[in-house]
VEXDREN-2710 file (C-alpha; in Angstrom, 1 decimal):
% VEXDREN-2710
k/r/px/py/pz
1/UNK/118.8/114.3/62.9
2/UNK/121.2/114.9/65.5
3/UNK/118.1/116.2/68.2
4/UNK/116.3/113.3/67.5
5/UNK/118.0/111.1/68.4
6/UNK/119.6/113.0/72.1
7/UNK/115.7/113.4/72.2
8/UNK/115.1/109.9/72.1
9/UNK/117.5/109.1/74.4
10/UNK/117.0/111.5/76.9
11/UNK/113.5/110.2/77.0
12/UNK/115.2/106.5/77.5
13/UNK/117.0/108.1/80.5
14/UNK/114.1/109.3/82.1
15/UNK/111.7/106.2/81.5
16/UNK/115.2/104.0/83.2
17/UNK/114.9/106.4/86.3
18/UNK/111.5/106.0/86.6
19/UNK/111.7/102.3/86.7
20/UNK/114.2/101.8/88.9
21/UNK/112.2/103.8/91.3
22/UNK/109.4/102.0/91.0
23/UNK/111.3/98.9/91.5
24/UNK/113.0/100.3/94.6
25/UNK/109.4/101.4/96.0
26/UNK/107.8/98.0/95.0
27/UNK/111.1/96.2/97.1
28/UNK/110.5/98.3/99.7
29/UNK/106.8/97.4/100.3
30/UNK/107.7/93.6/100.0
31/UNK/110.1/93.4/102.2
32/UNK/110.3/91.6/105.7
33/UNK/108.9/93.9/107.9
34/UNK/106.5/95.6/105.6
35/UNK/105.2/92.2/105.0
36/UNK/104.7/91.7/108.7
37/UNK/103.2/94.8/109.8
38/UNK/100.4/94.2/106.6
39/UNK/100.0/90.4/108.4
40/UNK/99.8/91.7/111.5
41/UNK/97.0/94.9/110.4
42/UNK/95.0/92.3/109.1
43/UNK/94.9/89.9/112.2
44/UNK/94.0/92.7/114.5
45/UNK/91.4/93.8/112.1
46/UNK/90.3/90.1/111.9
47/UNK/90.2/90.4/115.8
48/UNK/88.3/93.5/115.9
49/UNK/85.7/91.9/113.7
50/UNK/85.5/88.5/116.0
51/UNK/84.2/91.0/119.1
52/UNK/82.2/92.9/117.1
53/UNK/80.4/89.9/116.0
54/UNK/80.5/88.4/119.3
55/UNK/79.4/91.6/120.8
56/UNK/76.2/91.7/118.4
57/UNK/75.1/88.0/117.9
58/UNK/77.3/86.1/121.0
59/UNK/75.7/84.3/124.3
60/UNK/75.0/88.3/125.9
61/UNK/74.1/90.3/122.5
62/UNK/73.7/93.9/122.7
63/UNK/71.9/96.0/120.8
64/UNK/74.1/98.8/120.4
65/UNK/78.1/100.4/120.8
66/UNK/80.8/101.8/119.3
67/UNK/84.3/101.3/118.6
68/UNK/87.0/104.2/117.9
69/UNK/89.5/103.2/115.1
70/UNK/92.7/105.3/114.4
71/UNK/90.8/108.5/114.4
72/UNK/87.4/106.4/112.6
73/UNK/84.0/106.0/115.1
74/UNK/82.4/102.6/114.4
75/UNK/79.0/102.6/115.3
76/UNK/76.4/99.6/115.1
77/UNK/73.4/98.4/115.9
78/UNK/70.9/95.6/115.8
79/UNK/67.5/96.0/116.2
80/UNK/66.9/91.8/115.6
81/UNK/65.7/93.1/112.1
82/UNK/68.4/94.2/111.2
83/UNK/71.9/95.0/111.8
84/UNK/73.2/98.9/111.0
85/UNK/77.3/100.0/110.7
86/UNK/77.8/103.7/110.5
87/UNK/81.6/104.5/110.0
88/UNK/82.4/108.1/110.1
89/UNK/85.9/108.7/108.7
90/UNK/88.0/111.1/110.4
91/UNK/87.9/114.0/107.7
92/UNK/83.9/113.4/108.8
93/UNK/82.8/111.2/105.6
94/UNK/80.1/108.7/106.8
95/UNK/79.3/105.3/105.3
96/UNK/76.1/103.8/106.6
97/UNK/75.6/99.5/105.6
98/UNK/72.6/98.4/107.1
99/UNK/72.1/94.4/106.8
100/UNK/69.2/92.5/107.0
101/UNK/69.9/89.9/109.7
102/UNK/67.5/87.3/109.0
103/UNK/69.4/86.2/105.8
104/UNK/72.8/85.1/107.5
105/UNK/73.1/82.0/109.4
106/UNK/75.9/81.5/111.8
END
């Protein structure tokens, strides 16, 4: 009866430690500045996305480019039909979205 219950609460022990350091983890990823740089990823991302679409549908569209992204090629192009993204990931993965244009409105 004795093991049982060290058993039990050595198993209390560990579950404690591994809350507190998933607490500690989840303080550290809201804090101040980890809030900031997530604010300010998304506004350059936001950015990026504003040129691409003024690059593809502004007053001087063109039909084709790229963009490199932290080791990510972004490649698109319209062909007034519609509108292809290939994104080839660093390790080489590829994602390919094509869009038909005809259905947005902007």
């Amino acid at each position: 009866m004795w093991c049982l219950g060290y058993s039990s609460r050595k198993q209390k022990i560990k579950d404690e430690i591994k809350a507190a350091k998933e607490e500690a983890e989840r303080d550290k990823e809201n804090s101040t500045v980890q809030r900031f740089i997530r604010n300010f990823e998304s506004r350059v991302y936001a950015e990026l996305s504003r040129q691409l679409i003024a690059n593809l549908f502004g007053e001087t569209p063109q039909s084709s480019g790229t963009i490199s992204l932290e080791g990510n090629t972004i490649e698109y192009s319209s062909d007034g039909t519609y509108l292809t993204l290939k994104i080839t990931e660093a390790d080489g993965t590829v994602t390919e979205i094509t869009i038909p244009i005809g259905s947005f409105t902007f």
